[in-house]
C-alpha positions in Angstrom: 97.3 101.1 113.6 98.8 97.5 114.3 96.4 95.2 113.8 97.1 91.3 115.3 95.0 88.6 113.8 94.1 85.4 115.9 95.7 82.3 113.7 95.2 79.3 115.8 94.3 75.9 114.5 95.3 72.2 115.2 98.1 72.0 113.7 101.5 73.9 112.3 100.7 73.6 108.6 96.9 74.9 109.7 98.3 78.1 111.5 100.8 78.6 108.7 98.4 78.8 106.2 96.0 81.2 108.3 99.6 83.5 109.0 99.6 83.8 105.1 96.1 84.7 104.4 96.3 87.1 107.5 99.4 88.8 106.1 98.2 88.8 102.6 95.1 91.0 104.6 97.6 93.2 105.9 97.9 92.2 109.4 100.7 93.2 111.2 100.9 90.3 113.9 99.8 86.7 114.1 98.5 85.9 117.1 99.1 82.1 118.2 96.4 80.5 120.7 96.2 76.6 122.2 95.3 74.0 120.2 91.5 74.1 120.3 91.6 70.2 121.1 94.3 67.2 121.6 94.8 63.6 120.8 95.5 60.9 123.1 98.7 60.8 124.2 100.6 58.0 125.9 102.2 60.3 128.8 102.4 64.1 129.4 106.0 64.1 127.7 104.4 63.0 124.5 101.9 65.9 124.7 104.4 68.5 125.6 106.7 67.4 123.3 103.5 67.4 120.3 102.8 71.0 121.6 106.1 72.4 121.4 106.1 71.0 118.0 103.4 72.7 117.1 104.4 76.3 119.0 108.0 76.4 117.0 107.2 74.8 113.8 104.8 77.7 113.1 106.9 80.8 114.8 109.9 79.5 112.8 108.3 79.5 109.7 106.1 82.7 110.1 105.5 85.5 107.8 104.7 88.1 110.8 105.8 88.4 114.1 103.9 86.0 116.5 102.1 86.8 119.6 101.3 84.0 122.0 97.6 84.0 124.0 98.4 82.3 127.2 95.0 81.1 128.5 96.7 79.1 131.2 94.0 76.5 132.9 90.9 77.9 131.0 92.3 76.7 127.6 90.8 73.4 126.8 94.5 72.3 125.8 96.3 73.6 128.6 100.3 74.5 127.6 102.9 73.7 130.0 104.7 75.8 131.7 108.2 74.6 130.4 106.7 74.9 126.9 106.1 78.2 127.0 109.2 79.2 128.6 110.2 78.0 125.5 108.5 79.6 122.8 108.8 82.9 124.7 112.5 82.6 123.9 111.9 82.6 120.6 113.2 85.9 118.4 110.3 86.1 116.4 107.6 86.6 119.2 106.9 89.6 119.8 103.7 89.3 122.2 102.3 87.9 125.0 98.8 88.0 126.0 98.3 86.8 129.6 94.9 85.6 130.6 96.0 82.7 133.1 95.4 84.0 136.2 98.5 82.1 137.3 101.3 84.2 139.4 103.7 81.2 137.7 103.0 82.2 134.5 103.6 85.8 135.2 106.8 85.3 136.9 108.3 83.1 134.0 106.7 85.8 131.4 108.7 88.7 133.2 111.5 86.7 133.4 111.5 86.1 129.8 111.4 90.0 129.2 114.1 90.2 131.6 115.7 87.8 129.1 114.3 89.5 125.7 113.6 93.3 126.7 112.3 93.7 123.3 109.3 90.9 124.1 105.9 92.9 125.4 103.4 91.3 128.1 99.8 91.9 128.5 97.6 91.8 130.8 94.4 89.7 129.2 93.0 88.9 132.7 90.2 91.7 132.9 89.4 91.0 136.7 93.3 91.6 138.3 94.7 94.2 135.9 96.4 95.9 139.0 98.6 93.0 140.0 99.6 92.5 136.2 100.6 96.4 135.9 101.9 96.6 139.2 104.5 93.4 138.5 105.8 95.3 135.3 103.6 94.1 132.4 103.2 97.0 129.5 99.6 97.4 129.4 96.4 95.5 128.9 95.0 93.5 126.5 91.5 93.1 127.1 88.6 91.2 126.2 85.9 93.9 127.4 87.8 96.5 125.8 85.5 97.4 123.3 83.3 98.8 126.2 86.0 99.0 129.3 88.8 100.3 127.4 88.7 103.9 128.9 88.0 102.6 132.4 90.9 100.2 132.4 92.9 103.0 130.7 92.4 105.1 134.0 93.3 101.9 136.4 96.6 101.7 134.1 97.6 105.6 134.6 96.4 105.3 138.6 98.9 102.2 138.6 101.8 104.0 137.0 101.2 107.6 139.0 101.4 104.9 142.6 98.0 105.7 143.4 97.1 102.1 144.3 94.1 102.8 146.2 92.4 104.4 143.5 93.7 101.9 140.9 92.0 99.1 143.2 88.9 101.5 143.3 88.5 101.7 139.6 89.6 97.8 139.4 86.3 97.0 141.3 84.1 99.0 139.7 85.3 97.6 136.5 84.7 94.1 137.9 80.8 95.3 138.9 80.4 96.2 135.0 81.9 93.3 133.6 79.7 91.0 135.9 76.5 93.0 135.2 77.6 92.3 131.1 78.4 89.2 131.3 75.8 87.5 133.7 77.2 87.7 137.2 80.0 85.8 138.6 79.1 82.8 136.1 80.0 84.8 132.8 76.4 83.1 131.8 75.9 85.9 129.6 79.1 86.9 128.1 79.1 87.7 124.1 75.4 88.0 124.3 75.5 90.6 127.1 78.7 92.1 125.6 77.0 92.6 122.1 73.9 93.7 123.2 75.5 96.8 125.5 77.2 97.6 122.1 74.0 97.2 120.1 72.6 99.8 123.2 75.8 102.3 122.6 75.0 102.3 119.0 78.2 100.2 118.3 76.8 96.7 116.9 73.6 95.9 115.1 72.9 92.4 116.8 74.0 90.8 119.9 73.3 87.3 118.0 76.5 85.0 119.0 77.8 81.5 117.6 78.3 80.2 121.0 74.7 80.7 121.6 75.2 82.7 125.0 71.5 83.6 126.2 70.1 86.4 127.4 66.7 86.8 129.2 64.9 90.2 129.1 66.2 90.2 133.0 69.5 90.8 131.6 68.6 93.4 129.4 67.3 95.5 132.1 70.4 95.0 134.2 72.5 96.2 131.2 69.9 98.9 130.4 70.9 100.2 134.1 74.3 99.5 133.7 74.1 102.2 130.9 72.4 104.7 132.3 74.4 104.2 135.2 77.7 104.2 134.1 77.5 106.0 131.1 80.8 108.4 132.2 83.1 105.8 131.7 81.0 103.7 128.7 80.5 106.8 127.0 83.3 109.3 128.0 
């Protein structure tokens, strides 16, 4: 079982030390996220030069292999696109997780591969997996897994047999379980809801979350259906 450990921090000495506790753990891969926040910089040069920094001092000096979490626009440290062109060329990464969203970043990810065959890309953005799969990405790394794992398992062998209409099928009816998890179309709900189905599967003990995400006995209910409903795919 490879097992990939999230190691991001604020700066390279940070994530360097969290890569040596991970790997002293026994984790297999170091998994490299944005910056949770930046300082001030006196242009975008400056800040995408810092980043880079950042990115290659701790790949270059890494214990494990290094994935990189591409969160695109939803990171509150966005990273450029010319900055991670650049770490993806990088020997020692091994991993991309794609969650942007953004068509860019998946074109200048596959043309990375194109350049590295040996680098593998994900599919982190739970809501599109078919356009992901369908442009060449490996598989899916996903979020929801824990509870949509088998479901987006069958969108990725509908995708790779070329039957797209079913793929886009199963796509949408992962997209009405995810929405009745996490809240509706405002994620309002999302470990909260997340944990809780898990606590209904007999999975977790708590849905209790750091973030504080709520959830109203309404929500319950809706996830109580959910379960019921589609128990097939949540329980195969």
């Amino acid at each position: 079982m490879t097992v990939a450990v999230q190691v991001t921090d604020n700066s390279a000495a940070r994530i360097r030390d969290n890569i040596r506790k991970a790997a002293d753990d026994g984790a297999a891969i170091a998994v490299i996220a944005p910056p949770y926040f930046a300082p001030p910089y006196a242009s975008a040069r400056e800040g995408e030069k810092h980043l880079e920094e950042i990115y290659l001092k701790a790949i270059r000096q890494s214990p494990l292999p290094v994935g990189i979490y591409d969160r695109g626009n939803f990171s509150s440290v966005p990273v450029p696109e010319r900055v991670l062109a650049r770490i993806y060329r990088e020997p020692n990464v091994c991993i991309v997780k794609d969650s942007s969203a953004l068509a860019s970043h998946r074109k200048m990810a596959l043309e990375a591969r194109r350049r590295r065959p040996g680098l593998s890309l994900f599919c982190g953005s739970e809501f599109d997996t078919v356009t992901y799969l369908k442009a060449g990405y490996d598989g899916l790394l996903l979020g929801g897994g824990v509870f949509n794992g088998y479901l987006a398992n069958l969108i990725f062998e509908a995708v790779a047999s070329g039957h797209q209409k079913k793929a886009a099928q199963l796509q949408a009816r992962m997209n009405r379980l995810m929405f009745s998890v996490y809240g509706g179309k405002r994620i309002r709900t999302w470990l909260s809801g997340e944990k809780y189905l898990l606590v209904r599967m007999g999975i977790f003990r708590t849905y209790k979350n750091f973030p504080g995400y709520p959830l109203t006995g309404g929500d319950k209910k809706t996830i109580e259906k959910i379960l019921e409903r589609e128990k097939d795919i949540l329980l195969p």
